[in-house]
Each structure stands twice: as structure tokens, then as C-alpha cells.
C-alpha positions as CSV (number, residue, x, y, z in Angstrom):
1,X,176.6,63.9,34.2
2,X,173.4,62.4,34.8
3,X,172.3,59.7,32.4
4,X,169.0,60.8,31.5
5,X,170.9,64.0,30.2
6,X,172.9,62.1,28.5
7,X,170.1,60.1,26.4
8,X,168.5,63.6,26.0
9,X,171.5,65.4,24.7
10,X,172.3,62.7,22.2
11,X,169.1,62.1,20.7
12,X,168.8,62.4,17.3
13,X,165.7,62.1,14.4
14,X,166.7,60.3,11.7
15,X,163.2,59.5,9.1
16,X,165.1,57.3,6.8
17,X,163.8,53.9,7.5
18,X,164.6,50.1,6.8
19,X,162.1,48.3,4.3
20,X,161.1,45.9,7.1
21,X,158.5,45.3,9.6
22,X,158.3,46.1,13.5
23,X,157.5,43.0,16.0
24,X,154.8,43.5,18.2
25,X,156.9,43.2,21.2
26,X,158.7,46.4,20.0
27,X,155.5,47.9,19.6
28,X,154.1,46.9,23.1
29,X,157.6,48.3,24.8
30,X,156.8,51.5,23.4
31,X,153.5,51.8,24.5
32,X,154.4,50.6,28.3
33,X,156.9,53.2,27.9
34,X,154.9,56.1,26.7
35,X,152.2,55.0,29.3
36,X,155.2,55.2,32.2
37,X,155.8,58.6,31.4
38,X,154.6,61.5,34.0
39,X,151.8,63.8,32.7
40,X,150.0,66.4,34.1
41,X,148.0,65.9,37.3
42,X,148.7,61.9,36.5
43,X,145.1,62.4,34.4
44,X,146.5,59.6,31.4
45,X,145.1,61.5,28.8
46,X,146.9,60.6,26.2
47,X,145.9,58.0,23.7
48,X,148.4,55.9,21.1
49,X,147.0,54.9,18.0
50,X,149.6,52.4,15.6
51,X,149.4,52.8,12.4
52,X,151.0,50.0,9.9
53,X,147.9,50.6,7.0
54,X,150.4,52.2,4.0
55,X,146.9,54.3,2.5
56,X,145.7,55.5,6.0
57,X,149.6,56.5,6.5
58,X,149.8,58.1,3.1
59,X,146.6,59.9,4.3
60,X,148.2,61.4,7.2
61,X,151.3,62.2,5.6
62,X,149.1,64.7,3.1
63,X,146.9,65.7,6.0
64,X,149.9,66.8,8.3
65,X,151.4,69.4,4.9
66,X,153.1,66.6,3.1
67,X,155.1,65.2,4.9
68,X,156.5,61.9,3.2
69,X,158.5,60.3,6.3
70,X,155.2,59.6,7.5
71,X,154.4,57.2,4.7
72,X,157.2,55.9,4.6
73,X,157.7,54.2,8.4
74,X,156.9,51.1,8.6
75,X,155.0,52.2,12.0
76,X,153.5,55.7,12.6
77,X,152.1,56.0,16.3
78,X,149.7,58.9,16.6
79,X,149.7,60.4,20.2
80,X,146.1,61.4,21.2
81,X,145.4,64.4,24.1
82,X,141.6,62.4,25.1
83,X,140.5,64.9,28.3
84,X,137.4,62.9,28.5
85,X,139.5,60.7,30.2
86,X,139.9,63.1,33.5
């Protein structure tokens, strides 16, 4: 089987999270990542916004219906569509 399948079929969300920071570096990777991936017509219009602030995280947690897993990571990336960018 392919190996991209493979990572797809086995992912898994688990929002119970460790009481401890995230390097920078981890961070960046992500971001390098998420800007690797293919969009539509190549435009980039998407946005990452990292959150570590615990009140604008709480914040978004109520805004989004309560959702407590939000507030709780100790990182919470916010993906942005921006079409101004095209």
C-alpha cells in the first residue's frame, strides 16, 4: 500500500494534551509543512496564526461552542482562508 495511505488511514485525534510547552522549531516544521501543501490554483491563501496566550485560547474555545480542548493545548494554530492574497 502506498505510504501516504498508510499515514492517512492511521491518523488519529487525540485532544488530551501534556502540561508542557512546544519548541519553536516544532512550531516552524509545521508551518513549512502546512505552507508545502497543494491548494487551489497554487493562490497560498491560507494564513497560520499560533496561539500560546491561555485567555485569547480560552476566548476561542467559547467562541467556537465551547469547546474546552482548545484551551487546553498548549498551542492552537488557527488556519486563515485570506483571498486578498490572489
Amino acid at each position: 500500500m502506498n505510504e501516504v495511505i498508510k499515514v492517512i488511514q492511521n491518523h488519529r485525534s487525540i485532544r488530551s494534551y501534556l502540561n508542557k510547552d512546544i519548541s519553536n522549531e516544532i512550531i516552524d516544521e509545521i508551518l513549512k509543512s502546512a505552507q508545502s501543501m497543494p491548494n487551489s490554483i497554487n493562490g497560498q491563501q491560507t494564513s497560520v496564526i499560533v496561539i500560546r496566550d491561555k485567555t485569547k485560547k480560552e476566548k476561542i474555545a467559547e467562541l467556537a461552542g465551547g469547546q474546552p480542548w482548545i484551551s487546553e493545548a498548549p498551542v492552537f494554530l488557527v488556519f486563515v482562508m485570506d483571498f486578498y492574497k490572489t
